[in-house]
C-alpha positions as a printed Julia matrix, in Angstrom:
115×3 Matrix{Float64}:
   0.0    0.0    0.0
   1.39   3.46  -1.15
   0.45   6.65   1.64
   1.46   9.94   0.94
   2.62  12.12   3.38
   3.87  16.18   3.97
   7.11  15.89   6.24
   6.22  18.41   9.38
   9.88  18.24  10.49
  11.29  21.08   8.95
   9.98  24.1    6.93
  10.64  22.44   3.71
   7.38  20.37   3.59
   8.48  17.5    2.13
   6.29  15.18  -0.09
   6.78  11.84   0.81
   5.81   8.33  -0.47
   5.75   5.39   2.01
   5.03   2.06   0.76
   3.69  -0.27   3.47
   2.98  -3.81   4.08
   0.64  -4.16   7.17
   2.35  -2.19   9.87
   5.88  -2.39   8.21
   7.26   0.35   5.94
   9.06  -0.78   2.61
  10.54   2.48   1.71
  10.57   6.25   2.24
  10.72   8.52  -0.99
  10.19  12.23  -1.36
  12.37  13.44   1.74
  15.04  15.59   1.09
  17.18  14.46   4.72
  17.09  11.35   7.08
  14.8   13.59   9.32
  11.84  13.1    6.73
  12.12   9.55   6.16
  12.33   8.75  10.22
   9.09  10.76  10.31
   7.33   8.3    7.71
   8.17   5.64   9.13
   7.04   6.54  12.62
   3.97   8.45  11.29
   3.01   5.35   9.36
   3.65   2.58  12.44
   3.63   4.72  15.8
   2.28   7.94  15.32
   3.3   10.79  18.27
   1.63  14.29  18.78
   2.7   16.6   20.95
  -0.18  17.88  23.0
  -1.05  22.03  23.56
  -3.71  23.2   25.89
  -4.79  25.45  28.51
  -5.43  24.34  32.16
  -8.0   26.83  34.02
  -6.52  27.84  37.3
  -7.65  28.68  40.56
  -8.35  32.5   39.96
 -10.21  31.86  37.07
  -7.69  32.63  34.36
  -5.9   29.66  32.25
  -2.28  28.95  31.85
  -0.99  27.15  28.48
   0.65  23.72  29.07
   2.13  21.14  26.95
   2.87  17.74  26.67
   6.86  17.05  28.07
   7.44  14.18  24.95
   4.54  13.65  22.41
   1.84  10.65  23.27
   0.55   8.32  20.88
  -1.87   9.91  18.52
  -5.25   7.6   19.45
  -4.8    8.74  23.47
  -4.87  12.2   23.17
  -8.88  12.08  23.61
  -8.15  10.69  26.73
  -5.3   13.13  27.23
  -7.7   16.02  26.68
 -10.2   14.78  29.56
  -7.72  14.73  31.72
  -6.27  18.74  31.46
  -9.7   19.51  31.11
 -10.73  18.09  34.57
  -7.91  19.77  36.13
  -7.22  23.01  38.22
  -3.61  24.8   38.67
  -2.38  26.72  41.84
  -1.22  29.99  40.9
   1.85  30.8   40.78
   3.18  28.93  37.85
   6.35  29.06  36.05
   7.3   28.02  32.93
   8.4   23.94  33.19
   6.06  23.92  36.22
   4.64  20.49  36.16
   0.82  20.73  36.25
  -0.15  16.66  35.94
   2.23  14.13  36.32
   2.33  10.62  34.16
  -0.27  11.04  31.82
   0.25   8.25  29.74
   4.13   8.57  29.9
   4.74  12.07  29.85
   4.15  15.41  32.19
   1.96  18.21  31.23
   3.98  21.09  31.68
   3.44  25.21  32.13
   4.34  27.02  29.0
   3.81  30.17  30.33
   4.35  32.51  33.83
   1.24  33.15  35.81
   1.19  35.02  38.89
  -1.66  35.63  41.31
């Protein structure tokens, strides 16, 4: 089976074309460094997103937060649920861990907020 892909590595934008058996990748054409064909190949078998957010906090205002690695694409539903569900204690510094282990990673402040 032949997918084709846009490489979101770099600003270049790669096309790609991965050819696939089941869950195993054949080749990688299209990328213009090794960067683009490591992305097809995980894109294609494991596919990672980094999650972005806000988490409301105690005063009322919200506070942007990240995922601290990217999760696997089908749990960030369930990734979601979770920062919406939760409530941060002003202050908060960037790196400040809001939720811890959710499902391998930290959600993380991306942004100062003071009281």
């Amino acid at each position: 089976m032949k997918r084709e892909l846009t490489c979101i590595i770099c600003p270049l934008g790669c096309s790609l074309c991965v050819e696939t058996e089941g869950k195993k990748v054949l080749s990688v054409s299209g990328n213009t460094c090794p960067r683009g064909a490591e992305y097809a190949r995980s894109e294609c078998t494991d596919p990672k997103r980094t999650v972005t957010s806000t988490v409301r906090c105690n005063n009322g205002s919200v506070v942007a937060v990240k995922t601290s690695k990217p999760i696997p694409k089908e749990k960030i539903g369930a990734c979601m649920k979770i920062i919406n569900t939760t409530h941060a204690l002003l202050p908060i510094h960037v790196g400040d861990v809001i939720i811890e282990n959710v499902f391998g990673c930290n959600i993380i402040a991306t942004q100062n907020m003071e009281e």
